[in-house]
C-alpha positions in Angstrom: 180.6 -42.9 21.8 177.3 -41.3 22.8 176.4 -37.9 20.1 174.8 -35.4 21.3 172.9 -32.0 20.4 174.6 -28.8 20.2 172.8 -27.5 23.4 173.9 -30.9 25.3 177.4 -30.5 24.3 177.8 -26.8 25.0 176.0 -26.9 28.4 178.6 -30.2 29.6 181.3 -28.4 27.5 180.9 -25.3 30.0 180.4 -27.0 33.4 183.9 -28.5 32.4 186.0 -25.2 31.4 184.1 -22.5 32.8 185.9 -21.1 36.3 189.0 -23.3 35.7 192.3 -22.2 35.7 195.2 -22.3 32.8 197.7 -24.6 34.8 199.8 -25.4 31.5 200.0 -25.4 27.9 201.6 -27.9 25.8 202.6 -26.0 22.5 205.4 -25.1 20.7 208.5 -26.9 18.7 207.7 -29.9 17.3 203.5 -30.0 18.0 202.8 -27.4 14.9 199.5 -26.1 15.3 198.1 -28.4 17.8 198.1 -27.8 21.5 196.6 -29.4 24.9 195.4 -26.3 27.5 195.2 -28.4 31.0 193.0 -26.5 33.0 192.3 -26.8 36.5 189.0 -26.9 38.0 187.9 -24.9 41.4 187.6 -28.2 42.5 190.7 -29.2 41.6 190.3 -32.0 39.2 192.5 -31.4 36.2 191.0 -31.2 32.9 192.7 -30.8 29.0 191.5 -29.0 26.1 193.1 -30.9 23.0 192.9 -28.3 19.7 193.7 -29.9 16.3 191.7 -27.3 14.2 192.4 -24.0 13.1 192.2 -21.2 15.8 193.3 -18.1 16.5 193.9 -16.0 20.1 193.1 -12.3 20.7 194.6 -10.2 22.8 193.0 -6.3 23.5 191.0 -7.3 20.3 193.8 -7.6 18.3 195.4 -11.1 16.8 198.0 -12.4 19.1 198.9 -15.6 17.4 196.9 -18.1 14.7 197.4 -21.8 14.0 199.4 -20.6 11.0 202.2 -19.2 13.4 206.0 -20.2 14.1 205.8 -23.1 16.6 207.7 -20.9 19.2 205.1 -17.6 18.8 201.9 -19.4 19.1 203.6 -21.3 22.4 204.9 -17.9 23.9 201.4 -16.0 23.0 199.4 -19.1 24.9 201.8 -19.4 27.9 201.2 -15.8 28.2 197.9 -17.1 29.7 199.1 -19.1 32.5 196.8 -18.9 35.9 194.0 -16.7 33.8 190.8 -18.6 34.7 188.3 -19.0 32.0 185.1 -16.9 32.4 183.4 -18.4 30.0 182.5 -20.4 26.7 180.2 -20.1 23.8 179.7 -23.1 21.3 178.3 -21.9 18.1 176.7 -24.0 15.0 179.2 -26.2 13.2 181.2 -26.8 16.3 183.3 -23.4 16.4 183.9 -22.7 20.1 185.3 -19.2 22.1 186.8 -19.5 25.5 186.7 -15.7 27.0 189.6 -15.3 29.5 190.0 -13.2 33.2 192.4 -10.8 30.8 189.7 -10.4 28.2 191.8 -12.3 26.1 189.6 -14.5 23.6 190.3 -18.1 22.3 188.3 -18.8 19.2 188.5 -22.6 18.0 187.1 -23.2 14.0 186.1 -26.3 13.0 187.4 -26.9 9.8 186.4 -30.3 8.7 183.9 -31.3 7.1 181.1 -34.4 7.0 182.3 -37.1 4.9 180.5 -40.8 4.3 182.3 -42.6 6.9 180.7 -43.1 10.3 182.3 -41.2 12.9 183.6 -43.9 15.6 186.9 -43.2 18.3 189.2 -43.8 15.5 188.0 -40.6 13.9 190.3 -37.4 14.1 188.3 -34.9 15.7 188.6 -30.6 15.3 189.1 -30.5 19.5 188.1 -31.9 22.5 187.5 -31.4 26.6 188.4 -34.4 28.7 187.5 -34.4 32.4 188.0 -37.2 35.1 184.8 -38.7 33.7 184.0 -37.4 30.3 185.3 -36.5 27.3 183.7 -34.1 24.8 184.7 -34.2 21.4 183.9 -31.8 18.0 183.8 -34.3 15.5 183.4 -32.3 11.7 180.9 -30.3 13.4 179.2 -33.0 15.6 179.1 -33.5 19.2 180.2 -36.7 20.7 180.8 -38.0 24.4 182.6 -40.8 25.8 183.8 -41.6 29.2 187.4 -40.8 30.3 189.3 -44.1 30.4 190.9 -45.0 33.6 194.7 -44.7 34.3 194.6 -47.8 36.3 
């Protein structure tokens, strides 16, 4: 596992998401809080978002659903999303990341760990992370980290 700067991270971070497409969402009954977006590229590779920390989505500017929702809410309020494309993605300081969709809709990801003593290695739970066919970028409490995809072979 590779870290890298904030600027590194963000840049890859958008090439990966920016332009895709909301294909499906995994959410709801039995995955609390934590859901996998898998987006597909304009080039057609498939690519997941994987959230663990605490978020919230807005809708007209107003909150549609939080982490701290009913299982079934926060599923419906996602899959309300389906075929918007992502138009783009902002990384900020400390890892907290928006993803701005077609519908104006806004996806705002908060990193809500924080550094402790123990290295950071694969085996570390990380806030959220992007994995494409080659890559995977990962929010680590706060830092940046890449590794490559593993193969399904």
């Amino acid at each position: 596992m590779e870290q890298l700067t904030e600027a590194a991270f963000s840049a890859a971070l958008i090439r990966l998401v920016v332009g895709s497409t909301v294909e499906t969402v995994k959410a709801g009954p039995g995955t609390g809080s934590i859901f996998n977006l898998h987006l597909r590229t304009a080039a057609g590779e498939l690519c997941h978002l994987m959230v663990y920390c605490a978020w919230k989505l807005l809708q007209a500017g107003h909150v549609a659903c939080t982490w701290q929702d009913a299982e079934e809410n926060l599923a419906a309020a996602l899959l309300a999303h389906l075929g918007e494309m992502v138009v783009s993605a902002r990384v900020s300081s400390g890892g907290d990341m928006v993803l701005s969709l077609q519908s104006g809709a806004e996806l705002k990801l908060f990193v809500d760990s924080s550094a402790q003593d123990t290295p950071v290695d694969e085996y570390s739970s990380c806030d959220y992370f992007a994995q494409g066919a080659e890559s995977i970028f990962s929010c680590i409490r706060g830092g940046f980290y890449q590794e490559q995809s593993k193969s399904s072979d």
